[in-house]
N, C-alpha and C positions, 0 to 999 in steps of 0.2 A: 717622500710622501708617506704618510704614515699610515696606521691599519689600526681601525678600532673594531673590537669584539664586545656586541653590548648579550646580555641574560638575565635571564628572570629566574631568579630562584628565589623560592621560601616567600615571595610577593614583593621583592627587592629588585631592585633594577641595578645592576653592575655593569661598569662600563671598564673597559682596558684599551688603554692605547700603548700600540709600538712601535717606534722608528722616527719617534718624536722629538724626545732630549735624551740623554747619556746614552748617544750611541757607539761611545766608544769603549762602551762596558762590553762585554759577553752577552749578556742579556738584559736586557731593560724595559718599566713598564711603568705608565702612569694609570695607577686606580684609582675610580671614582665611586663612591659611593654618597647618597644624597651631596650633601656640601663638602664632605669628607677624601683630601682629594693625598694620596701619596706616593711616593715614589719609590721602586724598587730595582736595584742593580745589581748583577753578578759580574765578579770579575774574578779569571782564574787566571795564575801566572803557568803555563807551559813551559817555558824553560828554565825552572827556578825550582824543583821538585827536593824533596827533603830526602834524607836518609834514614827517618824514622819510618817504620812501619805503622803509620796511622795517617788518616787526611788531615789537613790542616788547617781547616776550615772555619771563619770566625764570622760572627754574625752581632750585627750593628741595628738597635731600634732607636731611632732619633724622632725627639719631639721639636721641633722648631716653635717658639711661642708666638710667631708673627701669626703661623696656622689658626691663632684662637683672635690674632689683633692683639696680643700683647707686648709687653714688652718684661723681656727675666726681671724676675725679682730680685731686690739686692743692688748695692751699691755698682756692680759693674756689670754692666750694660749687654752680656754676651753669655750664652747658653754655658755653662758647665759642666761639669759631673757630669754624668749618668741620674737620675731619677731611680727612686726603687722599680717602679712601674718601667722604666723602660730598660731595665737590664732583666725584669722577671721576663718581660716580652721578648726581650732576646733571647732567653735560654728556652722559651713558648719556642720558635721559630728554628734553633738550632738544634734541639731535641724530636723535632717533629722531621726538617729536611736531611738532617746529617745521614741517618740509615739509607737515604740513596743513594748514595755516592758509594761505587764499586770498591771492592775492595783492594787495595791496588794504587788507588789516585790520590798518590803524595804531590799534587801539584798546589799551592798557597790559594786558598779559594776565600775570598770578601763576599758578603752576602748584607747588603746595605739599603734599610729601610729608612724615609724621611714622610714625616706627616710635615704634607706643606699646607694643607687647610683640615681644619679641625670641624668636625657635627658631633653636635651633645647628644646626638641621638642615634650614633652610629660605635659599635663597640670596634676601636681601630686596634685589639689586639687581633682579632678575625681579620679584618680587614688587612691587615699588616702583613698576618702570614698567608695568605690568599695571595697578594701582590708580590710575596718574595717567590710562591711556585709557580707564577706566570713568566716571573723574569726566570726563573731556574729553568724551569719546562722549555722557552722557548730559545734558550739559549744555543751555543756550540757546545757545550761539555753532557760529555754522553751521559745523560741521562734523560728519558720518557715515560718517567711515570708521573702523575700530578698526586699531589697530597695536599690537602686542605683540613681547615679547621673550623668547625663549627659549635657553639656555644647553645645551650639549652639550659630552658628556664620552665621552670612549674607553677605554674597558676593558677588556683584553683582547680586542683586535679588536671590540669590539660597542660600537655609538653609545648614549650614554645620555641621552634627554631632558631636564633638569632636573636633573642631580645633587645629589646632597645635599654640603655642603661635604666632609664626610668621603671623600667617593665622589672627589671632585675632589685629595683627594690621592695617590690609586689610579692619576688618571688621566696619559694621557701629551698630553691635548689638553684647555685651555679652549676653545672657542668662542662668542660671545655673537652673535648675528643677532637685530634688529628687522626688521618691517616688515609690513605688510597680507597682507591673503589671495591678492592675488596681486603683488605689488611686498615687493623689499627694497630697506630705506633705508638702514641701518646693517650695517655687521659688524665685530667686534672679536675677535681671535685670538691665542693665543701658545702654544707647546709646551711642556709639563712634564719633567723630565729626570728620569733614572734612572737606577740602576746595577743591573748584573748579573756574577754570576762567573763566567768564564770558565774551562774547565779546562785546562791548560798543559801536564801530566803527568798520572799515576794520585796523584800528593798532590800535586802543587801546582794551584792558585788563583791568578787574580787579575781585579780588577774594572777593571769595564769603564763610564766615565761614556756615556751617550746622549743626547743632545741631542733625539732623537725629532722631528727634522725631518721636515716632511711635503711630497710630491713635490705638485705642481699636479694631480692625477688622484685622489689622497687626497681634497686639501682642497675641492676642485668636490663629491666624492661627499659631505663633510661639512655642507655648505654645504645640497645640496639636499637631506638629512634632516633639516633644520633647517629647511628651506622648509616644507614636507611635515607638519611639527609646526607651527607659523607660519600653515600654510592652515586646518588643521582648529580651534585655537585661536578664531582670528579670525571664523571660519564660527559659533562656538560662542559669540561673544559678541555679534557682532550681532545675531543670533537671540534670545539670550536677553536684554538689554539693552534689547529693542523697547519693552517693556512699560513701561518703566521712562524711557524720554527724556521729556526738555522739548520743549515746542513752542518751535522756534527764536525767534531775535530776528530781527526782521531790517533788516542794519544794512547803510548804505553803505558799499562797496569804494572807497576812493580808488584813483582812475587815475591816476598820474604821466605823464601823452602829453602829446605835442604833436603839434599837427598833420605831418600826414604828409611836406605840401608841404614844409615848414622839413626835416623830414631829409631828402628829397630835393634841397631844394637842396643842402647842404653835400654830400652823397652826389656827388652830376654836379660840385662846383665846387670841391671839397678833400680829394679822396680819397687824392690823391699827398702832400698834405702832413699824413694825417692816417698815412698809412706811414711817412713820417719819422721820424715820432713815434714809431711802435710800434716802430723799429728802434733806438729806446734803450730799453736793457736796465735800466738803475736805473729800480727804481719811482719814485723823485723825479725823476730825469731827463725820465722818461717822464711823469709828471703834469705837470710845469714843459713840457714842448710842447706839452701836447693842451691845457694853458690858453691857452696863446700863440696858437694856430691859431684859438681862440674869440676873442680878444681880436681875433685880425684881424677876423675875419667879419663879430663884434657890431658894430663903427666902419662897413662900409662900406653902400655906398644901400639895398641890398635890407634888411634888417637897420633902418634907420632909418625907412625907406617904411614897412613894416609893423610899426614899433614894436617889434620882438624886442629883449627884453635880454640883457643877457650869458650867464645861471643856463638861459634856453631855449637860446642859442645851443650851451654848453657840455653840455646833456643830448642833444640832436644828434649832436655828435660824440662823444661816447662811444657813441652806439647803432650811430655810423658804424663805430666806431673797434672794435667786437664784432664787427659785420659781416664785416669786411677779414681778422680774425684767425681770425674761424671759417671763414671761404671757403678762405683760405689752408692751412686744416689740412685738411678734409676734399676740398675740388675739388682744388687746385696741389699738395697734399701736403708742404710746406715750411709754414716755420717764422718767428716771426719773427727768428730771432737767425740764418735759413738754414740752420738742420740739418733732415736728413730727421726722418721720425716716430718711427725708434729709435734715433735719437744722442743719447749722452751729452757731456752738455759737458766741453769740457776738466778735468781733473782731477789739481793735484798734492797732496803729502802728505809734509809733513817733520815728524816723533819728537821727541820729548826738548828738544823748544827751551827751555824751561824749565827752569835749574840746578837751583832750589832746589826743586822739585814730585818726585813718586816719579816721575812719568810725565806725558806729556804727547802731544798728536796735534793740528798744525793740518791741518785739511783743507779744502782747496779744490777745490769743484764750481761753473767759470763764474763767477758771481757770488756764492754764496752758501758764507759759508765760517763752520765750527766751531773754536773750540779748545777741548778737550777735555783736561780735566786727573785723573788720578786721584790721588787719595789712600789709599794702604793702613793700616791699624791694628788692632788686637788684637778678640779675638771680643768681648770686654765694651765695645766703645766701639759696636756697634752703638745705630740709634736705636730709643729705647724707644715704642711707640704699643699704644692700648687695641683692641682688635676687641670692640664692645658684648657678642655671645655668650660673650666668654674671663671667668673670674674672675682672674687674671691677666694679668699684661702680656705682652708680647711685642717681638721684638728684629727689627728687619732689618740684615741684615750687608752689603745689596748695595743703594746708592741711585743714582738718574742724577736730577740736578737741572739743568733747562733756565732759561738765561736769555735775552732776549731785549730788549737795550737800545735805545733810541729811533737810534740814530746808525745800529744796523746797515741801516734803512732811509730815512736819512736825512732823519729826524723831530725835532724841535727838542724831546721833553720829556724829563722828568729818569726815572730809576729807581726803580719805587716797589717794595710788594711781589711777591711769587708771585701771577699770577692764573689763571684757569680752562687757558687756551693753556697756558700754562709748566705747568703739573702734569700736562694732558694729554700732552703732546709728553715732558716728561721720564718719565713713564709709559708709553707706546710704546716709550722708547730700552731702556728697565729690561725689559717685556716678549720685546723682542727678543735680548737679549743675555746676560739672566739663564738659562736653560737651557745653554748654553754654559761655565758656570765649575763644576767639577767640585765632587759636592756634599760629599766631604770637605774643602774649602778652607771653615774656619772665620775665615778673619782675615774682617774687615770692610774693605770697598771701596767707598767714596766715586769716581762718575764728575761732573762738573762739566764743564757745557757753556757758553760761551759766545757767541753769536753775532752775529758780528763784521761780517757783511755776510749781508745776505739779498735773494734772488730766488729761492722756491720750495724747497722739500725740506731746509729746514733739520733739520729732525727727521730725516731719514734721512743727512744728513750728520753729525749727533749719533751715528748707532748705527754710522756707519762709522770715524770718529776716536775713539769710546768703545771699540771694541773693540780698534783697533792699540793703543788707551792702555793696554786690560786687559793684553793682551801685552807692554807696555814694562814692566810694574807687577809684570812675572815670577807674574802670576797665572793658576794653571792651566784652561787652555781647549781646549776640542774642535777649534774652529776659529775661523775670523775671520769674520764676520758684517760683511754688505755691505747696506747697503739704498734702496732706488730708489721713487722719488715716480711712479704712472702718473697718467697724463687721459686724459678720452675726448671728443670732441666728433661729436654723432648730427644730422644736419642732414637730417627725410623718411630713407629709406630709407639713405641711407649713414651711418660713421660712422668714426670716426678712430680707433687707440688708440695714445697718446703715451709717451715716456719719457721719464725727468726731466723733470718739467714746470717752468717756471718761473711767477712769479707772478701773469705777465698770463693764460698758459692755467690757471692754476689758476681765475683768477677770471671768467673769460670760456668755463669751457668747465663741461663738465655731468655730469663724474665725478672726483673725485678718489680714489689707492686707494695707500698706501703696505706697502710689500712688505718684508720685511727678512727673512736668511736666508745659510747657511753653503752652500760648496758642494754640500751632501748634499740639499737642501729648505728650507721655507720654515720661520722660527721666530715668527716676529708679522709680521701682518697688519693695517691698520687703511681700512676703507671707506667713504668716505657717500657715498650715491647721490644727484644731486639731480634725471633725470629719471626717477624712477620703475622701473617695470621691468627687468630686464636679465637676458638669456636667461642660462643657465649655462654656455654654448658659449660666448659671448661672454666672458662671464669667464675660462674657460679661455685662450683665445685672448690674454684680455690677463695672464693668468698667465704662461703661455707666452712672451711676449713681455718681462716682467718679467723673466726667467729671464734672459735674453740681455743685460739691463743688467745683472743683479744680477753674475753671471759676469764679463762686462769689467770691470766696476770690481774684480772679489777679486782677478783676473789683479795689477790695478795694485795694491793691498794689501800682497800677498804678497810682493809684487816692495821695497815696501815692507818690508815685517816683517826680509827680511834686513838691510837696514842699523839695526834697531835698535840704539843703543849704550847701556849701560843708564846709568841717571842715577845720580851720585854720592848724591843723595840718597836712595833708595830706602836703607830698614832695612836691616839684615844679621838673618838671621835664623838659629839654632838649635835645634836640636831632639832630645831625647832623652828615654828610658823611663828610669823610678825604679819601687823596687817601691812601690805606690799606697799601704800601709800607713803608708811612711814620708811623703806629703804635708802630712800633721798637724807633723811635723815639719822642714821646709820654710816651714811657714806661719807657725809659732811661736805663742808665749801672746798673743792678741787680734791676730795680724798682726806682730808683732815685728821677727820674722827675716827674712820677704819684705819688709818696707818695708827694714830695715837693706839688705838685700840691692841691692834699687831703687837706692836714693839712693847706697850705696856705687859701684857701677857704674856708673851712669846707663843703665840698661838697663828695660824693659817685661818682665814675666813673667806667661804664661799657664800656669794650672796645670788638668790633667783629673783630678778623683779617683778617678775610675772606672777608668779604664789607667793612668793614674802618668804622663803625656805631661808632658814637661816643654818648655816657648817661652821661648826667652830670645832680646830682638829690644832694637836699638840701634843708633846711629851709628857706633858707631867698634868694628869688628873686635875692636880687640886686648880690648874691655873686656865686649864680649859673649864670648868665651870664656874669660876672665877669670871671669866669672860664672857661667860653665856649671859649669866647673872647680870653683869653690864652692862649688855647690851638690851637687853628684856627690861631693865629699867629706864634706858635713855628714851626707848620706842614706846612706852607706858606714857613717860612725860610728855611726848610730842604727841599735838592735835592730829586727828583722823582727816582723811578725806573723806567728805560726805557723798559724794558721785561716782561710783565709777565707770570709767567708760567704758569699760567692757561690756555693759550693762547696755548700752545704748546703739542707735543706729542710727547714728549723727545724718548720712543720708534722707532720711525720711522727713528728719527735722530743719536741716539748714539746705541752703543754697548756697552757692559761689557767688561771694558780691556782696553779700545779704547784711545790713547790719543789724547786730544786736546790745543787747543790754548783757553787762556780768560783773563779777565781784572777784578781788583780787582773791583768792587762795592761797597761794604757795607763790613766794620769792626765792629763786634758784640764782643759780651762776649764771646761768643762759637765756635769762628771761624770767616766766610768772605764768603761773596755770589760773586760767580762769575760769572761774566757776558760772557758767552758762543760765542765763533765766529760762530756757526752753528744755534743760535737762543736759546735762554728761560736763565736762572740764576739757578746753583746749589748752595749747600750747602758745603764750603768747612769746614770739624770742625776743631776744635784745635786740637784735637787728629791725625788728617791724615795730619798736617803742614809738622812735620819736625819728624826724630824718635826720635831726642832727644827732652822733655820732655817744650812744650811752653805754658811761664805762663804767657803774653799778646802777643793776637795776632797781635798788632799792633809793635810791637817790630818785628817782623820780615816783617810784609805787612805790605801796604800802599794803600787808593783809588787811581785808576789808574793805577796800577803797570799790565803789560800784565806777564802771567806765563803760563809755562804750567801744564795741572793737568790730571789725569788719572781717570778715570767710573770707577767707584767702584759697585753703585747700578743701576740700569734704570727702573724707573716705568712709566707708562705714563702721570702722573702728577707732578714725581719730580726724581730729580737725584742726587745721592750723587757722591762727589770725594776726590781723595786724593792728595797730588803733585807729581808728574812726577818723 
């Protein structure tokens, strides 16, 4: 018999059932949300526990396409891959639940979402991880705390709980915040852009792109209505959830310790040479000493008396080797590379070093350095991907692809594909930077990261040589967008907050929180908390403080930006209006005259049929206006349409049924536009010529010919017919 928990929250109706299907998971739940229906399982293996000191834990978001009534796209017939969207959802869902799990539980834990019915109007990354703390929560593995995630949207000055995807494009702010009722663990952030028209005179206009950056005082107030939803959620499900848990399991915590004595010795007898060590800055550097230091230790009496091997000697110093760094940060207030707590490491940045690329930006921060390549091309080279609620595909025109090769850390393995890191991280650069390119710019822009050396903030060194690259790439931008890696390290009452951190305080300290942002405010934000709570003062604070790297480094940017010299390689590009009547013939019989056009030139041509915008982009100058030229002749020679329908409200004028008088227009491939005695031009097709079966249509019509033709369809912007 199963047990459903339904709730009202945010004006939503949620529904949970359990004890329905997968019960022979750990935990399991079906949630519903409007039409939105999926399912969530935990299973942990109990006697199959690992000998690493970490949990195990992997986390699964699966779209099923039958959920929307489709069927995969693509020659074979059965879901694939991962989705970008559904592994970014999985690291949503593993970054948010993973901090509750004890520390201790090496047991192999699956955490397995499935969208078995899809709503266009329900955001299923919430709903996803909502459904995976219910099965989590009311499972056997000991855990009882709930964590949830809720999504915030700004509209019109007013915060929106949960938006509906429509509503998010309304808005000028994502926010997505996990975390317990009274602890955040997670926050992910980026601004939405927008334009408005400005008035210049009593008739003129012009618009204005917004980037809709938000000041640190915004985003704290955003954060903590997002808390405030987060508390009463989570209150709302531990309550109601009661009824419904397992009596836990209860399983051994492996303790990875050693006796205390062994880190005190190394503590009193190698503390200076385990600084040494921290004052190399290469992670391999720095690994290759704290071994060495071990290696001495493990050889000499103490160490052999009491039988210590190498693998204790070496978990010693490392716990020594946390010690020295966290003392150093929060008591002595230095560092170990010796900067204070808000120095930026040295930083330079040289453009266009790459001939053959449109654009190009190495940037070096200390150790850790990006090159960053763009490539620009025409609106239809965007990449094609499905969103399960669309019936249609869809195009992105602006991608940031992260790589991250074994050498930049001085790692000996080969390059395979895209994994969870590289999707997130180049998912961040895109967040941050994507509101900044103005949203009339239809080319498509390819950014490519490379990184080349790393120690920390590689990902905000991506979104600051991605952006001098947009600028080199002569692609239109609000501003240049900087962005800075914080830590924080909280030791008892005190606590530290850091800038630019690199990759020993990344992994030795207890917050990390990367910031990116133009000089107007912040455009993405990306946070995981890993000691639990954190006052919203204190955020602010380390806002505030982010503020102050973010600025020094645009300072060096901008200072930058002047010496760009633009790359030989970049397009030439041209651009002009035709009347949009005449595009048909432009295009020619099946593509004719644009491809003749192509190939004659060697030039790209983007056509709008809606305004007559005519793109003609290529290498070599003289053959791009060569083409324009061309083209602006052929479209001169050809007759105008005298009607447009755009102009008209076919509604008002015809009926369904209705016959009329008109005169042939235009002879296409597909048919003949006729020119209407009551005002505006239909669509006559081939198919509604004649019944018997016409294979040109100029074999039976002719321009000129008066006929009459009968309303078939009537919309108020266009109208089909068939003949009389």
């Amino acid at each position: 018999m199963s047990t459903v928990c339904e709730f009202e929250l945010s004006g939503k109706r949620e529904i949970f059932e359990f004890d329905k299907v997968a019960k022979q998971a750990n935990g399991s739940v079906l949630a519903k949300l409007g039409n939105a229906v999926v399912l969530a399982s935990v299973v942990s293996e109990f006697d199959n526990p690992v000998s690493e000191d970490f949990t195990p834990l992997t986390v699964q978001y699966i779209e099923k396409t039958y959920a929307a009534a489709k069927l995969p796209g693509g020659f074979i017939k059965r879901e694939g891959k991962p989705s970008d969207f559904e592994t970014l959802t999985s690291r949503v869902i593993d970054r948010s639940l993973r901090p509750l799990f004890p520390k201790g539980y090496v047991y192999p834990t699956t955490i397995t979402v499935m969208v078995l019915s899809a709503d266009k109007n329900v955001d299923l990354q919430t709903l996803a991880l909502n459904a995976a703390n219910a099965a989590l929560y009311t499972s056997n593995l000991p855990i009882r705390k709930s964590v949830c995630g809720v999504r915030v949207a700004k509209i019109e000055n007013e915060y929106v709980i949960n938006p509906t995807p429509e509503q998010i494009e309304n808005s000028v702010l994502d926010l997505y915040v996990a975390g317990s009722k009274d602890e955040l663990l997670m926050i992910e952030m980026k601004t939405i852009s927008s334009a408005e028209l400005i008035e210049v005179d009593i008739e003129a206009f012009t618009k204005i792109h917004n980037a809709n950056e938000m000041d640190e005082d915004m985003l704290v107030e955003a954060i903590g209505f997002a808390q405030n939803a987060l508390n009463e959620a989570n209150l709302t499900y531990e309550k109601g959830f009661e009824a419904v848990c397992k009596e836990q399991v209860e399983v051994e915590l492996v303790q990875f310790t050693i006796e205390e004595s062994v880190i005190n010795y190394v503590r009193d007898n190698f503390s200076t040479e385990i600084r040494e060590a921290i004052k190399k800055l290469a992670k391999s550097e720095r690994a290759t000493q704290l071994k060495d230091v071990a290696k001495v230790i493990s050889k000499n009496e103490y160490c052999t008396t009491n039988e210590l091997d190498y693998s204790t000697i070496y978990e010693a110093v490392s716990i020594v080797k946390r010690e020295i760094v966290r003392h150093m940060i929060v008591t002595d207030k230095v560092r170990a590379d010796g900067r204070g707590l808000k120095d930026v490491r040295p930083i330079s940045i040289e453009t266009n070093i790459l001939p053959s690329a449109h654009s190009s930006c190495l940037f070096t921060r200390g150790e850790t350095q990006a090159l960053v390549i763009a490539t620009v091309a025409g609106a239809k080279d965007g990449q094609m991907y499905e969103i399960l609620t669309e019936k249609s595909t869809s195009v992105d025109r602006f991608m940031v692809h992260y790589n991250f090769p074994g050498f930049s850390v001085g790692e000996a393995k080969p390059m395979f594909g895209v994994g969870r890191r590289e999707l997130g991280h180049g998912n961040l650069g895109k967040k941050a930077l994507e509101s900044t390119i103005d949203d009339d710019y239809n080319e498509t822009v390819r950014l490519v990261s490379e990184i080349l050396e790393s120690n920390g903030s590689s990902s905000m060194a991506t979104v600051c040589g991605g952006s001098l690259a947009l600028k080199a790439a002569g692609v239109p931008i609000s501003g240049l967008v900087a962005g800075v890696a914080m830590g924080m390290v909280v030791e008892g009452d005190s606590y530290s907050v850091l800038t630019d951190i690199m990759g020993l305080e990344d992994h030795d300290g207890d917050m990390d929180f990367k910031v990116a942002g133009t000089s107007k405010g912040i455009t993405a934000l990306q946070m995981d908390i890993k000691l639990g709570g954190i006052e919203l003062s204190v955020l602010k604070e380390a806002l505030l403080q982010a503020k102050e790297g973010r600025d020094h480094i645009l300072g060096l940017m901008e200072e930058a930006a002047l010496e760009i010299v633009p790359s030989e390689a970049l397009p030439l590009v041209e651009q002009f209006a035709i009347d949009p009547s005449k595009i048909m013939v432009i295009i020619g019989k099946a593509g004719a005259t644009i491809k003749e056009i192509i190939e004659k030139f060697t030039v790209s041509i983007d056509l709008d049929r809606d305004n007559g915008m005519v793109k003609v982009s290529g290498g070599s100058k003289q053959n791009v206006l060569d083409a324009c030229e061309h083209i602006k002749t052929i479209s001169n020679n050809a007759p105008a349409r005298k009607d447009s329908p755009k102009n008209i409200d076919f509604e008002k004028l015809y009926a369904t049924d209705e016959v009329v008088l008109g005169k042939v227009e235009r002879v296409v491939d597909f048919g003949a536009f006729i020119l209407l005695a009551k005002g505006g031009e239909g669509l006559l097709h081939i198919s509604k010529i004649s019944k018997e079966r016409v294979t040109n249509v100029s074999d039976v019509l002719s321009v000129g010919q008066e006929i009459e033709v009968k309303v078939l369809k009537v919309k108020k912007d266009r109208i089909e017919l068939s003949m009389n």
